[in-house]
N, C-alpha and C positions, 0 to 999 in steps of 0.2 A: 372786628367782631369779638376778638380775644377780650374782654376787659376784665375784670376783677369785679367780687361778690358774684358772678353767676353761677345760678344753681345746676346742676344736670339735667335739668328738664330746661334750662335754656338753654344751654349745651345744645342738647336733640331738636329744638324748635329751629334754632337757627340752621340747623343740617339739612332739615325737612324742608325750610325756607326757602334754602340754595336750593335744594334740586329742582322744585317748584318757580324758582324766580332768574337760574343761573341762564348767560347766556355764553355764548363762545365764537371769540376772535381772532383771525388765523393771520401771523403777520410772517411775512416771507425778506426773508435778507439774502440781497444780493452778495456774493464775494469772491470772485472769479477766478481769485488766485488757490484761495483753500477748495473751490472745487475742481480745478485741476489737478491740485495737487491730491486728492481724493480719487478722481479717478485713475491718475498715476498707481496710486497705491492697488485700486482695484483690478485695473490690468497685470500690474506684478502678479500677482494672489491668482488671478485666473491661469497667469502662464505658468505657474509651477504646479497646478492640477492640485488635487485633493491631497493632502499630507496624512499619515498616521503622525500619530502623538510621541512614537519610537522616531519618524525619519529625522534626520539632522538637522535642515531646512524647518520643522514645524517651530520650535521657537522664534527664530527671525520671523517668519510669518505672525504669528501671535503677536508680537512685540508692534510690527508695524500698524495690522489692526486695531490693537487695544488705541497706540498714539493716532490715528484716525480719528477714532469713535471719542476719546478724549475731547480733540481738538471742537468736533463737532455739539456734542453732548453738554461741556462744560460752559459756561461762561467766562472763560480766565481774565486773567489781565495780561496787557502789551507785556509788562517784566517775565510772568508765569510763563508766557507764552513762546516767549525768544529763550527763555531755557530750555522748556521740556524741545524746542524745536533744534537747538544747539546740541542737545542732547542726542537726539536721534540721527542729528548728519553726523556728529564724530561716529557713530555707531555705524553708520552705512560704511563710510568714509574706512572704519576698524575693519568690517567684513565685506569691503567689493572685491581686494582681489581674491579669498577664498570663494565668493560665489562664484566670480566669472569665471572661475575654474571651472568651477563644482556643475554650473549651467549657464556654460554657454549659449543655449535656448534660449534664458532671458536676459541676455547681458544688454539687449537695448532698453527693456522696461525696467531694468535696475537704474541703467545710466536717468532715465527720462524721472525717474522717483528722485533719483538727487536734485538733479535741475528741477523739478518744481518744489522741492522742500527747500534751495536755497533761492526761489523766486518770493516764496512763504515770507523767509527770513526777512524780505526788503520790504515788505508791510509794515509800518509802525505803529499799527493799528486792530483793537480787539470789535473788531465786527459785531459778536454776540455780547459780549457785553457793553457797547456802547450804544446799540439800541434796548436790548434791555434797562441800562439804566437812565436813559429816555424818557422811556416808559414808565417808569417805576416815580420820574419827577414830577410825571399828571395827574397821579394823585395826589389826595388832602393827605389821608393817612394813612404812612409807610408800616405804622402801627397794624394795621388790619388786613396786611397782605402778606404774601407767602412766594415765594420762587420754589416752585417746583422739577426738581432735577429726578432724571429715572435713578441714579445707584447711587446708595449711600455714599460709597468712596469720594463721590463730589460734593460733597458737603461746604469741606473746609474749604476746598479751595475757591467753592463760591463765594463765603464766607468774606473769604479774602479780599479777594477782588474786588468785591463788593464795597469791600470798608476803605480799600484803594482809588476807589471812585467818587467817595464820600458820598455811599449808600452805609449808614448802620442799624438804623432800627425797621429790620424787616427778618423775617426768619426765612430759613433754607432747609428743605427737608427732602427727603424721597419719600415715595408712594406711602412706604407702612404706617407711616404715620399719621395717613390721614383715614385710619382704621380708626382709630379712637374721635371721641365728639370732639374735632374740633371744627371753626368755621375760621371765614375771614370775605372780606366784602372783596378784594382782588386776590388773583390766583396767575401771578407767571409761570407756566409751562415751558422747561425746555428742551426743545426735540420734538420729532414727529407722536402722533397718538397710539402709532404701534411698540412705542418705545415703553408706553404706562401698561398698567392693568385696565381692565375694562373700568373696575368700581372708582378710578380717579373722575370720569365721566359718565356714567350710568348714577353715582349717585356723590354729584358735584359738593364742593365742599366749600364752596364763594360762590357771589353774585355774580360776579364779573371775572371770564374765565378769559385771559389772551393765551395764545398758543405762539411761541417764539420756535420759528425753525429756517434754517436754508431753503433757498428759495429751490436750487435742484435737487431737493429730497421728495421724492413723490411721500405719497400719506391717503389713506383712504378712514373713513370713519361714520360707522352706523349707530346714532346714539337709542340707545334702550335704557329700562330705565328701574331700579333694582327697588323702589317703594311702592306699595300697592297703596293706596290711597291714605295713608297712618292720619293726615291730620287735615281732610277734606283739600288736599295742595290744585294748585291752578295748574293748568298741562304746562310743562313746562317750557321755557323759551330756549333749551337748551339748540332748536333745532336751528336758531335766528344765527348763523353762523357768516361772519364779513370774513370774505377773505379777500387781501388786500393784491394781492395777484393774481393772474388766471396759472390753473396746473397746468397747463401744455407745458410748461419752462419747467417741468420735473423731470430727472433724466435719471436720476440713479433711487431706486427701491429703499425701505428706509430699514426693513428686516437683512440687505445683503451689506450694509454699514456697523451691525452690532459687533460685538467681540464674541470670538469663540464659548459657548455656552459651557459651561464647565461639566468634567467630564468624571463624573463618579468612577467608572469601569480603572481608566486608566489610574487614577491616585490609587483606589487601592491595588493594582495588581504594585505600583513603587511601594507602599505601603507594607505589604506581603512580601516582597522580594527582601526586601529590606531586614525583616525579621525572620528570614527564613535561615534554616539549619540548624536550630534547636529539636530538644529532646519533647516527644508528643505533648509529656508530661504541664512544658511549660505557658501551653497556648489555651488561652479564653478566645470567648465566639464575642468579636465586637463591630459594631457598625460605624460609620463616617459622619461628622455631621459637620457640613459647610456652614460656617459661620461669616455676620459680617465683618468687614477687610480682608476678606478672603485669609481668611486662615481655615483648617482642615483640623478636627480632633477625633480618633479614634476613642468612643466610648462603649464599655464593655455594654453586651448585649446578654450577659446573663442574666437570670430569673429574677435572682435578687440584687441585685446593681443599683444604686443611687449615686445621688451628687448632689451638691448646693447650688441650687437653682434662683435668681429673683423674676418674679413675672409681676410685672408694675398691673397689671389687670385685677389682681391679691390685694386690694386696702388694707384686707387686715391680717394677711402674714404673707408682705413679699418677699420675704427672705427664708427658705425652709429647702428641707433634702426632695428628692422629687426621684421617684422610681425612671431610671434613664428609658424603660420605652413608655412612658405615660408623657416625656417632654416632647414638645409639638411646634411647627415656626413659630417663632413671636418670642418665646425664651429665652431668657440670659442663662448662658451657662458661664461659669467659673473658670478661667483658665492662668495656668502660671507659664506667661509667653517668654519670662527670661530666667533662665535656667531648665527650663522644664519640669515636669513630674507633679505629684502632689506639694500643691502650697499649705498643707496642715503640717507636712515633715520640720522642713526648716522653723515654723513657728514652736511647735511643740520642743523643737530642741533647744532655743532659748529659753525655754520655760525647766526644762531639764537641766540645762546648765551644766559643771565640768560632769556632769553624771551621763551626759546623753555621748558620749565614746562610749564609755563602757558599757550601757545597757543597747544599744546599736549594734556593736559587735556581738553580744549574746543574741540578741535576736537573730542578727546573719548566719550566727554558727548552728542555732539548733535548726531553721529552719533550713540549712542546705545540708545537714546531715538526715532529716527527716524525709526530704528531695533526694538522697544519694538510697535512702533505704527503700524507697517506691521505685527508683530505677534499677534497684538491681534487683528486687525481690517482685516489683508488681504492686496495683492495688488491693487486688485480692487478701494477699500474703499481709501486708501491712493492714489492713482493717482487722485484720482473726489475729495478727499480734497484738494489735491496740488493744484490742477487746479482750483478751488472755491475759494482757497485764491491766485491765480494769477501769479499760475505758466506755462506760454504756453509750456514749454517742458517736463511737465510731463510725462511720462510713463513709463510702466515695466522694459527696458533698462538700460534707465535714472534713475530712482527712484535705482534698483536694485545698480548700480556704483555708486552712491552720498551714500551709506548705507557702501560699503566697506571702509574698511582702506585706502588703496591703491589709492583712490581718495582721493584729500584734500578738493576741496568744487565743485560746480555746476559752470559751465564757465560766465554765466551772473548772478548777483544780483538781478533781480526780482526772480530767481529761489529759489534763497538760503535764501532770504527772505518767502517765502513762506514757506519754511521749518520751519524757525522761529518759523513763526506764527501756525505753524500747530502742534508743540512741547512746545509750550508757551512759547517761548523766543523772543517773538516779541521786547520785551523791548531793550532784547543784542544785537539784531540783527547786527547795524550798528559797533557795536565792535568787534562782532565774525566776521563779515565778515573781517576788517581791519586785525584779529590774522591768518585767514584765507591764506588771502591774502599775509603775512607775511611769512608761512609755503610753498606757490605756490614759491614765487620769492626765497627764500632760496634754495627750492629742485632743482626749475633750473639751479641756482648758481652752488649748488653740481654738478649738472648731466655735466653742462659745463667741470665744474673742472675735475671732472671724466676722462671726454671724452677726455679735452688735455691732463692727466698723460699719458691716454692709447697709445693715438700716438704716443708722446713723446718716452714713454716705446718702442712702436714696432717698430718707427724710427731708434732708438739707439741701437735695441735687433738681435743677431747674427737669421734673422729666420729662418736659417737654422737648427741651434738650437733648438726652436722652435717649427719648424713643425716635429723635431726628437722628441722631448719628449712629443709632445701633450698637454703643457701646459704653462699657463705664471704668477706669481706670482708677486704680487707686493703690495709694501704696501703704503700708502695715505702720505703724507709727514707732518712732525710734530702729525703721529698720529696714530703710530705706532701698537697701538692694533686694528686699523682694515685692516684687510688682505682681499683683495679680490683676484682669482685665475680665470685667463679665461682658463676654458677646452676646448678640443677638443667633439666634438659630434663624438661618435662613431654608435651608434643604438637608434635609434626612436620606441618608442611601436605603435602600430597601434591602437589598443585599447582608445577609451576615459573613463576614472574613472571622477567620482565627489568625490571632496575633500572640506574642509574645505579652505574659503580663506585662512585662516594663515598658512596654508600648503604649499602652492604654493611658487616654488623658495628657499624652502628648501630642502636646499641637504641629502644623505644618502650615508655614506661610506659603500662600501660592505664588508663584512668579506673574 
């Protein structure tokens, strides 16, 4: 249904079509060995009780779930499969005699987890993906269908698998993207229905829906239906459901298979820990926002806070600053995942050239003399100096941002002069402002620069692509070692924490 020249009002017709015309098929695969070895895993996990996210044991627990929900979840291939599976017994194999110390309790369901992870191993054979790509052979065209996997992170590696099987012209996505018009006449689903959101079926996005799962994954599914009548549609056939096995043979819940749901509380109290022991002085109020591949970035949750934002939803400016609590899931935010910190600094200093030492060190120097003068004297104290030595926009606000990094100098020169004066560097004054002022026009330079790669990039970038994998990579031209990555916002903490400025906009890969 994807073809070329159609308009957005075919877009939506065909969307409208599907709901009205979709039906859905529920196909059950047998595999006796990964469901042993599934419930293996689940007996473990029951016999070590409920873990905090502090106890020892709670990683090895996560680590075995996540490879679980993997195995299940993904489509891999025989090669992907006998590594991440080699992977995990050297790991058992690494930690059995620390556990069987640790718990003796479960020293049998540990033993029985290896034996059936190295039963696993003696399969030569990708179950899910060799009936999926079965499937995927009876149809005409592979052009107008879609594999549907619940988390972005399994993209590529469907991807792969796929092209390993000599499937390649079909696309691989997770749920979010089929937010936007698009359609397609087949739709593989992989995993049970408790796995999607509701609106992957309440408001279908193909004609022809099959549903690929384990056959002992129980699944329940009540279809309702999210369009009120938009385009006079036929009740739809969504309810005409074949399923190719009876559920009695369902044995294991398809909600007590997922991976531990991520834990806002616990990152930030690591987060806080982390930055803690500093001077009051140095901490902004910032919130968390879970991005996808699971990375974690504190962004400041002050009044006036922005950032470079792209939201492909914007035809006509997806690239622009966006006040950080007006950003919402579905946004790209900007991140520098190697190295860390602001990716405007290192551009702007090429742009500065052998000048940006020395205008760097001026800036470190006035601003932690100006930090040394509110610590020992107060806010108070320093505002009634600023303002004595002739500063009209002194105050708390103001004084607090001319102190941060993140500022380069005070917007007018009687301001920044007063600082001078109030740090004894009246003498430099008229130079630091100029190195100043040096540092201002270069990071604009940068931020420009920035801003047209970014277009550029999402002008030229398939984004449909894109809004499949929830992320965009790219690196700065002739300068290779800095990478910047716009993620997708997946979840917002609700929570405000104070952190250290220098924390802010650094990212956190989750394990």
């Amino acid at each position: 249904m994807n073809t070329l020249l159609k308009t957005p009002f075919d877009d939506t017709s065909d969307v409208y079509n599907c709901s009205a015309n979709a039906t859905l098929q529920w196909s059950s695969i047998k595999f006796s060995e990964l469901h042993v070895f599934t419930r293996a895993v689940q007996v473990l996990i029951n016999s070590l009780g409920k873990l905090d996210e502090g106890d020892y044991w709670f990683d090895f627990q996560r680590r075995i779930r996540v490879f679980r929900f993997n195995l299940i979840a993904c489509p891999l291939s025989e090669n992907i499969l006998q590594e991440r599976l080699a992977d995990l017994l050297a790991y058992l194999q690494e930690t059995r005699s620390t556990f069987l110390q640790s718990r003796p309790d479960a020293a049998d369901q540990y033993e029985n987890l290896m034996l059936a992870g190295k039963r696993l191993q003696t399969i030569k054979t990708s179950h899910l993906l060799m009936t999926l790509t079965g499937e995927i052979r009876e149809i005409k065209d592979t052009g107008s269908a879609l594999v549907l996997v619940c988390e972005p992170r399994f993209i590529v590696d469907a991807e792969t698998s796929l092209q390993s099987s000599g499937i390649r012209n079909i696309d691989v996505a997770s749920p979010s993207y089929l937010k936007s018009d698009v359609s397609y006449e087949n739709m593989f689903i992989i995993g049970p229905t408790r796995w999607f959101p509701s609106f992957v079926f309440s408001a279908p996005r193909a004609n022809k829906i099959q549903l690929l799962k384990f056959a002992w994954i129980s699944d329940s599914w009540k279809h309702q239906t999210v369009f009120v009548n938009p385009l006079k549609q036929k009740p739809s056939r969504l309810m005409q459901i074949i399923i190719e096995e009876s559920p009695d043979i369902s044995e294991i819940d398809a909600d007590s298979l997922l991976p531990p749901a991520f834990n806002f509380k616990f990152t930030q109290n690591q987060v806080v820990a982390a930055g803690s022991g500093h001077n009051d002085i140095d901490y902004l109020q910032a919130r968390l926002f879970l991005l996808e591949d699971d990375w974690v970035v504190p962004l400041s949750a002050e009044d006036d806070a922005s950032i470079l934002v792209i939201n492909l939803a914007d035809t006509n400016l997806p690239v622009r600053k966006m006040k950080v609590a007006e950003i919402e899931p579905g946004i790209f935010v900007l991140i520098r995942t190697t190295g860390g910190g602001d990716f405007i600094i290192p551009v702007a200093d090429q742009i500065l050239g052998p000048l940006s030492e020395k205008a760097r060190k001026c800036q470190r120097e006035w601003k932690s003399l100006l930090r040394n003068k509110i610590v020992e004297n107060g806010y108070d104290w320093t505002i009634k100096q600023l303002k004595t030595n002739g500063s009209p926009r002194a105050n708390y606000m103001n004084v607090r941002n001319w102190m941060f990094d993140r500022s380069i100098k005070t917007e007018f020169r009687e301001d920044f002069h007063a600082i001078m004066k109030l740090i004894e560097l009246e003498e430099e004054s008229d130079a630091n402002w100029n190195l100043m002022s040096m540092i201002d026009r270069a990071h604009r330079q940068a931020g420009r620069k920035i801003r047209s790669m970014l277009i550029d990039k999402v002008k030229n970038s398939d984004l449909r692509a894109i809004k499949k994998s929830g992320k965009i990579d790219f690196e700065l031209e002739q300068e290779s070692e800095i990478s910047i990555t716009a993620f997708q916002v997946r979840e917002i903490s609700s929570d405000i924490i104070k952190l250290p400025h220098w924390q802010i906009g650094n990212p956190i890969k989750q394990a």
